[in-house]
Biotite code that builds the C-alpha atoms (Angstrom):
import biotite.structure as struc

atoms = struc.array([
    struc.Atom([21.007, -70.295, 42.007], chain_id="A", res_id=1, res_name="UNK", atom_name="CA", element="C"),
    struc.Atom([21.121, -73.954, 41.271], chain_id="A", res_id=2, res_name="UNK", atom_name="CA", element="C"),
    struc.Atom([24.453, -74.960, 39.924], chain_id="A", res_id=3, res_name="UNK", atom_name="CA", element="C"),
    struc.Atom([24.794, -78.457, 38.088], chain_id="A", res_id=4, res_name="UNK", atom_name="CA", element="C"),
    struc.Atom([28.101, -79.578, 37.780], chain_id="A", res_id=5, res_name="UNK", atom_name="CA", element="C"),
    struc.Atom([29.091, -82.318, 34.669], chain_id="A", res_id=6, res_name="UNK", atom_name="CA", element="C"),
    struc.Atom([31.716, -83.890, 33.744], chain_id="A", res_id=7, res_name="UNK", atom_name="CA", element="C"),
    struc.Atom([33.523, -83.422, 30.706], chain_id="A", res_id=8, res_name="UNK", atom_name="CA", element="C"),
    struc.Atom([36.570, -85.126, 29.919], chain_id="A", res_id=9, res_name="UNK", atom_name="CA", element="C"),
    struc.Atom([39.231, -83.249, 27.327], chain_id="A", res_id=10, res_name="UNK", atom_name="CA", element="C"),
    struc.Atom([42.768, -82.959, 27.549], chain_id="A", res_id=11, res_name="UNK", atom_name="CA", element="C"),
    struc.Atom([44.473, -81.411, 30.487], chain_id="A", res_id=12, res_name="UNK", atom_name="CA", element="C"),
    struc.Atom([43.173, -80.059, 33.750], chain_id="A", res_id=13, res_name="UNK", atom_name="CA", element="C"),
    struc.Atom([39.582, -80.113, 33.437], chain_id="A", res_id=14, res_name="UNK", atom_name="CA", element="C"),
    struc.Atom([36.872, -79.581, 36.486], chain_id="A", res_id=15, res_name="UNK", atom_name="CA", element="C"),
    struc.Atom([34.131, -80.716, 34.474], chain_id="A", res_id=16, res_name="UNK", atom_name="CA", element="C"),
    struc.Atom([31.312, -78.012, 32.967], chain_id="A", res_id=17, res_name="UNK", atom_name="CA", element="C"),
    struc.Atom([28.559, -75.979, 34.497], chain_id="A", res_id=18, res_name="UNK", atom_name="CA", element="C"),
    struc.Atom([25.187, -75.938, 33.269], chain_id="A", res_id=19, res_name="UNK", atom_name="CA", element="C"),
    struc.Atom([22.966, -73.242, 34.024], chain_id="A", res_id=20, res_name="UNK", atom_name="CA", element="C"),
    struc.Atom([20.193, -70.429, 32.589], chain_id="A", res_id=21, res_name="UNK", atom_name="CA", element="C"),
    struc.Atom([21.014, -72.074, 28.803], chain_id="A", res_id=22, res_name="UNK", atom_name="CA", element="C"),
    struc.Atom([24.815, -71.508, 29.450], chain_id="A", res_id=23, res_name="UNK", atom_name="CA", element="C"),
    struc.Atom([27.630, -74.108, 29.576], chain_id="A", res_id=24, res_name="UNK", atom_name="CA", element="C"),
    struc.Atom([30.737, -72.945, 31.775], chain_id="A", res_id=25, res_name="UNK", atom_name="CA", element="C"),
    struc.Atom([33.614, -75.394, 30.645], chain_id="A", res_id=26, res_name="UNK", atom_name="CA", element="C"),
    struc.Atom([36.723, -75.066, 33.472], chain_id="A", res_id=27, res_name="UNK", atom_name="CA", element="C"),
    struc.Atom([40.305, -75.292, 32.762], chain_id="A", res_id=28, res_name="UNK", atom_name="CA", element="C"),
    struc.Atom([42.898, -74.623, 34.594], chain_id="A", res_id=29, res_name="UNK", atom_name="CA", element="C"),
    struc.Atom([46.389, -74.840, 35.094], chain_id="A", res_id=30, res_name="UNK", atom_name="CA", element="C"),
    struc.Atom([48.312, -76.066, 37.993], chain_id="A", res_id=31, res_name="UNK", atom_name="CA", element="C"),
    struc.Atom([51.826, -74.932, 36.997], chain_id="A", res_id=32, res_name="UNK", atom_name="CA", element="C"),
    struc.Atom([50.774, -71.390, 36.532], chain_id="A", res_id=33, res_name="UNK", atom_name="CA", element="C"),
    struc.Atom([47.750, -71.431, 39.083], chain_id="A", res_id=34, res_name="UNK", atom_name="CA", element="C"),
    struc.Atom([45.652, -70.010, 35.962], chain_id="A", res_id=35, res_name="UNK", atom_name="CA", element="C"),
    struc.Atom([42.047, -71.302, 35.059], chain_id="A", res_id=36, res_name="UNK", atom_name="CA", element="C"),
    struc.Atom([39.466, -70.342, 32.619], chain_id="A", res_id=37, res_name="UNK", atom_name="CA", element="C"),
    struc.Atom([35.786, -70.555, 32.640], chain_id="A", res_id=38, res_name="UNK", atom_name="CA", element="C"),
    struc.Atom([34.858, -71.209, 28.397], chain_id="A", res_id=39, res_name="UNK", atom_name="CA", element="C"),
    struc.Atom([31.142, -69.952, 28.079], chain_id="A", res_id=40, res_name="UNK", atom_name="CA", element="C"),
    struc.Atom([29.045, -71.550, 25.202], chain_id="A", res_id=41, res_name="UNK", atom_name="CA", element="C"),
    struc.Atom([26.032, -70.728, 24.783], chain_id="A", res_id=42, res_name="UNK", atom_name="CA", element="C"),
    struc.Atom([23.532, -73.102, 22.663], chain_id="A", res_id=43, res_name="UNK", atom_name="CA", element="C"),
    struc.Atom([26.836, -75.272, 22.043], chain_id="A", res_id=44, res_name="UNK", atom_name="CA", element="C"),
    struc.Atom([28.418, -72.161, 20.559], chain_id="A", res_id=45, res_name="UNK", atom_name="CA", element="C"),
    struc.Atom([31.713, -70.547, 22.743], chain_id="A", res_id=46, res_name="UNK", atom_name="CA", element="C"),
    struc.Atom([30.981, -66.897, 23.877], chain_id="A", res_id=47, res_name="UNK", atom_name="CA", element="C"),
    struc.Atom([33.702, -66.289, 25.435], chain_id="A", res_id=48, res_name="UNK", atom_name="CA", element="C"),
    struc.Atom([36.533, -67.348, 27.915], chain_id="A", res_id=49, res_name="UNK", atom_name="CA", element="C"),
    struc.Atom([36.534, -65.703, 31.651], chain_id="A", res_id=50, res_name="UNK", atom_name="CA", element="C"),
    struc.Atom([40.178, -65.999, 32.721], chain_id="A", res_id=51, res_name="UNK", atom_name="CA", element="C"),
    struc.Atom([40.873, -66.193, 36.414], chain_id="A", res_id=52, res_name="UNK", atom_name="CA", element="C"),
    struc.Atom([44.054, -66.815, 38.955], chain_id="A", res_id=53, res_name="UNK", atom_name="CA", element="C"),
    struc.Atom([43.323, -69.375, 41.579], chain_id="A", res_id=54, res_name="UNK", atom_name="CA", element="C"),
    struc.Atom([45.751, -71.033, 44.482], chain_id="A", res_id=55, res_name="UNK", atom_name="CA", element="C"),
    struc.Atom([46.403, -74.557, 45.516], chain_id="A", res_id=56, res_name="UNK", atom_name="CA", element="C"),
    struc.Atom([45.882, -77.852, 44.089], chain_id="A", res_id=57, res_name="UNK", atom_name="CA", element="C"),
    struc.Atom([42.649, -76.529, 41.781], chain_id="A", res_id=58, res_name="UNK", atom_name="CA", element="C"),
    struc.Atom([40.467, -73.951, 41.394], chain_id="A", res_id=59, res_name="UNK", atom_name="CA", element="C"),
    struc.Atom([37.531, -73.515, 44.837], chain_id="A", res_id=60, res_name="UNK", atom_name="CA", element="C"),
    struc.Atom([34.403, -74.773, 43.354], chain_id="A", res_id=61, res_name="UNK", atom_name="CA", element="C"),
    struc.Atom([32.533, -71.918, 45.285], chain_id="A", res_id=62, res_name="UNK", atom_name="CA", element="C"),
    struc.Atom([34.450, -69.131, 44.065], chain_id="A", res_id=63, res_name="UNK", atom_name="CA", element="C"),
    struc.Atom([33.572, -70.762, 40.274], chain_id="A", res_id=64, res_name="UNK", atom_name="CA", element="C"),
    struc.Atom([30.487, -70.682, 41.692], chain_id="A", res_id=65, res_name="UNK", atom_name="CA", element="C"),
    struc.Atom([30.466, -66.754, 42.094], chain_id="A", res_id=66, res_name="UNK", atom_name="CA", element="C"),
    struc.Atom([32.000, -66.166, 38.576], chain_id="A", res_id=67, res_name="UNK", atom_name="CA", element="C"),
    struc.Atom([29.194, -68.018, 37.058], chain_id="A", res_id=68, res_name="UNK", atom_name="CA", element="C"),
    struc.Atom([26.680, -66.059, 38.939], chain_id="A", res_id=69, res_name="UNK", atom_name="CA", element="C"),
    struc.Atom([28.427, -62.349, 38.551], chain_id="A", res_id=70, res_name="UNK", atom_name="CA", element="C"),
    struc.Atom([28.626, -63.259, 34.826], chain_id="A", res_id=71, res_name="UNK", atom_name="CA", element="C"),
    struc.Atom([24.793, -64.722, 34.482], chain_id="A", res_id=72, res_name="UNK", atom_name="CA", element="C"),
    struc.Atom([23.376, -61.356, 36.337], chain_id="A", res_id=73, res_name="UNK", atom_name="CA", element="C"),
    struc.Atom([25.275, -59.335, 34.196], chain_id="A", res_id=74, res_name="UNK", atom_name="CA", element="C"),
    struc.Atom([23.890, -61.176, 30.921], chain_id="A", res_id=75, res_name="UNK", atom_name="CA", element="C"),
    struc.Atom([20.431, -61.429, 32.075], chain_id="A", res_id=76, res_name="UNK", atom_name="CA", element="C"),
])
């Protein structure tokens, strides 16, 4: 699937947002606890939020990627 990334800027540790299929992914994450979270909206309203435990210096955009995928098959 095409993935857009965007960037969004808020507070903290932000990746930007994906766009894709109607659905915003927002990604957090935090460094000190190697904890991010994927916020879905859908038609600017939040869904949900799609924890996830990553290693390193930020989340790997590919495995993002995948989560964004797994969750759009399962919704469509």
């Amino acid at each position: 699937m095409d993935t857009t990334w965007k960037n969004y800027s808020k507070g903290g540790h932000s990746m930007g947002a994906i766009e894709q299929d109607g659905y915003r992914f927002e990604v957090e994450y935090s460094l000190s606890h190697q904890k991010g979270a994927l916020h879905v909206y859908k038609d600017g309203e939040f869904i949900e939020e799609l924890a996830f435990p990553f290693t390193g210096e930020k989340p790997n955009e590919e495995e993002i990627n995948t989560l964004v995928d797994t969750y759009l098959q399962d919704k469509l």
